[in-house]
C-alpha positions in Angstrom: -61.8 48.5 -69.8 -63.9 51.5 -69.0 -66.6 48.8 -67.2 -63.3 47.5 -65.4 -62.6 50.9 -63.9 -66.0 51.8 -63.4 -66.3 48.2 -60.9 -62.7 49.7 -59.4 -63.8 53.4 -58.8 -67.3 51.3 -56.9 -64.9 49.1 -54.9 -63.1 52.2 -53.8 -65.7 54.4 -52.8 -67.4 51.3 -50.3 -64.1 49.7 -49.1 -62.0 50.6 -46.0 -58.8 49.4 -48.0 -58.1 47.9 -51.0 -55.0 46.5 -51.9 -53.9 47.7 -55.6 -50.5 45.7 -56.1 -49.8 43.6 -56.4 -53.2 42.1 -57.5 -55.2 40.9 -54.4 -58.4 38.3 -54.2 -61.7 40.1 -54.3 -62.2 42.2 -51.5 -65.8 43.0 -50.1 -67.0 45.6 -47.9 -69.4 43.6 -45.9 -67.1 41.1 -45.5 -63.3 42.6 -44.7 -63.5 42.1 -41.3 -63.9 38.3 -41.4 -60.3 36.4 -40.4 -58.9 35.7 -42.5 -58.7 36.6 -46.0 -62.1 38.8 -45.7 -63.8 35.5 -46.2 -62.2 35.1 -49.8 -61.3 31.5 -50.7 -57.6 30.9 -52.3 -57.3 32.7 -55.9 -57.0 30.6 -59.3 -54.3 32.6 -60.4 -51.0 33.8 -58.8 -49.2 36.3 -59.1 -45.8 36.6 -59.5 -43.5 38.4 -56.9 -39.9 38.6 -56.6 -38.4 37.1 -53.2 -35.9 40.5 -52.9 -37.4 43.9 -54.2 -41.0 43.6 -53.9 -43.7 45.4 -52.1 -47.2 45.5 -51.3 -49.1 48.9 -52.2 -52.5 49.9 -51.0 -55.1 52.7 -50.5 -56.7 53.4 -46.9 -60.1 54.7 -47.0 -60.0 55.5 -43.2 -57.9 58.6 -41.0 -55.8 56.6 -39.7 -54.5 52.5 -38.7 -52.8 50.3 -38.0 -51.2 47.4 -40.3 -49.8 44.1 -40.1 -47.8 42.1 -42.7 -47.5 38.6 -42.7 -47.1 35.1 -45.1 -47.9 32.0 -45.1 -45.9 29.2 -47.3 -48.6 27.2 -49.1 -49.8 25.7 -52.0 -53.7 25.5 -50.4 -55.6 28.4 -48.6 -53.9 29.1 -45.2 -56.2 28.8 -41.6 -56.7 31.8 -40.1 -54.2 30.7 -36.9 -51.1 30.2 -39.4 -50.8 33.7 -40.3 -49.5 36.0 -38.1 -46.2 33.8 -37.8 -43.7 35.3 -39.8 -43.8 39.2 -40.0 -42.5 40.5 -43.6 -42.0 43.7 -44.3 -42.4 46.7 -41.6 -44.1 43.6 -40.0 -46.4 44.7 -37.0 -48.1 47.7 -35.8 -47.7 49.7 -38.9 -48.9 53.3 -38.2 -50.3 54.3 -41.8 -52.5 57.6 -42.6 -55.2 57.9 -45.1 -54.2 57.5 -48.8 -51.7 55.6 -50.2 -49.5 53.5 -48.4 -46.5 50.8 -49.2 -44.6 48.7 -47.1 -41.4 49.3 -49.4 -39.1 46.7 -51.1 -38.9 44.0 -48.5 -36.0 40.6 -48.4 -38.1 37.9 -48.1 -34.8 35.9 -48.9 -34.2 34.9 -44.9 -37.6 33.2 -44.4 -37.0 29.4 -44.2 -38.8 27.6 -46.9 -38.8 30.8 -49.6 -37.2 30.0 -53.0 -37.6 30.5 -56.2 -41.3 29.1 -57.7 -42.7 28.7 -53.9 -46.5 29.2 -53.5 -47.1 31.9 -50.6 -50.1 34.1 -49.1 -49.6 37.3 -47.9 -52.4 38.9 -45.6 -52.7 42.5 -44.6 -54.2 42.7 -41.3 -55.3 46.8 -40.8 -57.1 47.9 -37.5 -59.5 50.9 -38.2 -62.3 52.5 -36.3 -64.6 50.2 -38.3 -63.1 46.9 -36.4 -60.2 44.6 -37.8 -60.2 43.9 -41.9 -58.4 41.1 -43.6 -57.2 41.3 -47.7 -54.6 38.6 -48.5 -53.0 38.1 -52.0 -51.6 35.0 -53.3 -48.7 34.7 -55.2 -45.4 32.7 -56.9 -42.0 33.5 -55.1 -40.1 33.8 -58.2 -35.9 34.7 -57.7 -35.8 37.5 -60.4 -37.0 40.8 -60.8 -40.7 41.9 -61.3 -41.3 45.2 -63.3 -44.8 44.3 -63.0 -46.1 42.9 -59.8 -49.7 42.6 -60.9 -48.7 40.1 -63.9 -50.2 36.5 -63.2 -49.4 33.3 -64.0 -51.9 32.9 -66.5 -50.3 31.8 -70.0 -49.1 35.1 -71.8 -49.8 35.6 -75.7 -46.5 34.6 -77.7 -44.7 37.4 -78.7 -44.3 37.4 -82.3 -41.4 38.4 -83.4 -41.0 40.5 -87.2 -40.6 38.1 -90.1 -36.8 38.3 -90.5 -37.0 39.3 -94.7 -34.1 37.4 -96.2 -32.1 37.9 -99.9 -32.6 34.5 -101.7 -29.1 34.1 -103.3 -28.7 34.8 -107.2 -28.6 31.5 -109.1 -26.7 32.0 -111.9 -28.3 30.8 -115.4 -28.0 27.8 -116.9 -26.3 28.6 -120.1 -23.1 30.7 -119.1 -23.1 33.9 -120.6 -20.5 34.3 -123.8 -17.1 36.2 -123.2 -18.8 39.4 -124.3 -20.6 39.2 -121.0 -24.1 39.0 -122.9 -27.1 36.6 -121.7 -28.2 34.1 -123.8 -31.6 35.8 -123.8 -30.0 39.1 -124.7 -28.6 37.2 -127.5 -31.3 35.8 -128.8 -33.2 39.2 -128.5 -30.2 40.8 -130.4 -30.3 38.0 -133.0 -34.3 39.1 -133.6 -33.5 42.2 -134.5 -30.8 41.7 -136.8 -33.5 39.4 -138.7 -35.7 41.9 -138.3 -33.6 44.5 -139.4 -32.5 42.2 -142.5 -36.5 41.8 -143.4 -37.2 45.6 -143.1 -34.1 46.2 -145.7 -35.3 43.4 -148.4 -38.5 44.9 -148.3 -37.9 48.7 -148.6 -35.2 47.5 -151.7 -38.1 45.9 -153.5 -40.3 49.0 -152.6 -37.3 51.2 -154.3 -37.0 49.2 -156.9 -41.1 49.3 -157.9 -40.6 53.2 -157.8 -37.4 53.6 -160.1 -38.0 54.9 -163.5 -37.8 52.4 -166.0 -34.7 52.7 -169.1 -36.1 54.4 -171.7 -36.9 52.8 -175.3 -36.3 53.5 -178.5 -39.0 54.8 -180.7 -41.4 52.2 -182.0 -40.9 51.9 -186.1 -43.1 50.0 -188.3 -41.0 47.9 -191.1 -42.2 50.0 -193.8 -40.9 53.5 -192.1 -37.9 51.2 -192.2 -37.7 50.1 -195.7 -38.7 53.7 -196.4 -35.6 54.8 -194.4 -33.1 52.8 -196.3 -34.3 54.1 -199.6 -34.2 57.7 -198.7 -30.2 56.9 -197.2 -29.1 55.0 -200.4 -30.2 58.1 -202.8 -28.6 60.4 -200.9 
């Protein structure tokens, strides 16, 4: 971009007019003042211009001239003897001042032959105290509105457009949930931890039952503290 502006500041600075809109064929210096066109053959790309509304803008580099505005229907590069014929615009004899100059929205709508997709030239014709110079821009008569004059017709990138994020619809499960309004995996899950539950409690029982005191016994006696013992009860 910056090498862009730099080669446009350079054409400025050497040039007795330039045309800035819309976009022109190359212009040289040296060669302006050759009819027509400033010697510059027919461009490759077009641009697009709107038959009612559009305008031509430029810069002269000079005190004062005097312009001329004029088209040429074609699909090849115009002779030199075909412009001239049909004025557009403030048409001839333009007085225009140093600076910036326009020739306004101009109706090309009357011209026979104009519609919508026609191939024209335009050629500014502007008389200076350096002689007569010739810039011409080629462009596509198009019936709608042009925000943009200086847009070509050279394919424009798609414009891609946000992926649109969509809601897939919920798909209900397989196994309809019971009337309690629980899932089948919720059931299952419950069902776990009843077993689970059921497992812990077995084995803390045991664990209580390991740690209970055991029923106490009666005193070991041998037979003869027992034969002893009934002795001693049947004397008394």
């Amino acid at each position: 971009m910056q090498f862009l502006l730099s080669l446009l500041l350079a054409a400025v600075a050497s040039a007795h007019f330039i045309i800035t809109s819309p976009v022109s064929r190359p212009f040289d210096d040296e060669l302006e003042v050759k009819n027509p066109c400033g010697g510059q053959p027919l461009a490759q790309e077009q641009t697009f211009q709107s038959v009612t509304g559009g305008s031509i803008v430029g810069r002269l580099l000079h005190p004062t001239g005097k312009a001329r505005f004029s088209m040429v229907l074609s699909k090849v590069d115009p002779t030199a003897d075909q412009f001239g014929q049909v004025l557009i615009g403030p048409g001839d004899n333009v007085q225009v001042t140093e600076g910036v100059f326009s020739t306004g929205p101009m109706d090309l709508s009357a011209i026979p032959g104009v519609k919508d997709g026609a191939p024209a030239t335009f050629q500014v014709v502007m008389q200076t105290v350096d002689g007569v110079l010739y810039v011409c821009i080629d462009v596509n008569l198009v019936a709608r509105s042009i925000s943009q004059p200086a847009a070509t017709t050279a394919a424009a990138p798609p414009v891609i457009q946000p992926e649109q994020t969509t809601t897939a619809a919920a798909v209900p499960p397989v196994d309809a949930p019971a009337a309690t309004g629980t899932t089948p995996a919720q059931t299952q899950a419950t069902s776990a931890v009843a077993v689970s539950s059921k497992t812990a409690s077995g084995l803390l029982q045991q664990q209580i039952l390991l740690f209970q005191p055991r029923p106490s016994l009666p005193p070991f006696r041998s037979p003869s503290y027992m034969i002893r013992a009934k002795y001693l009860k049947k004397q008394a």
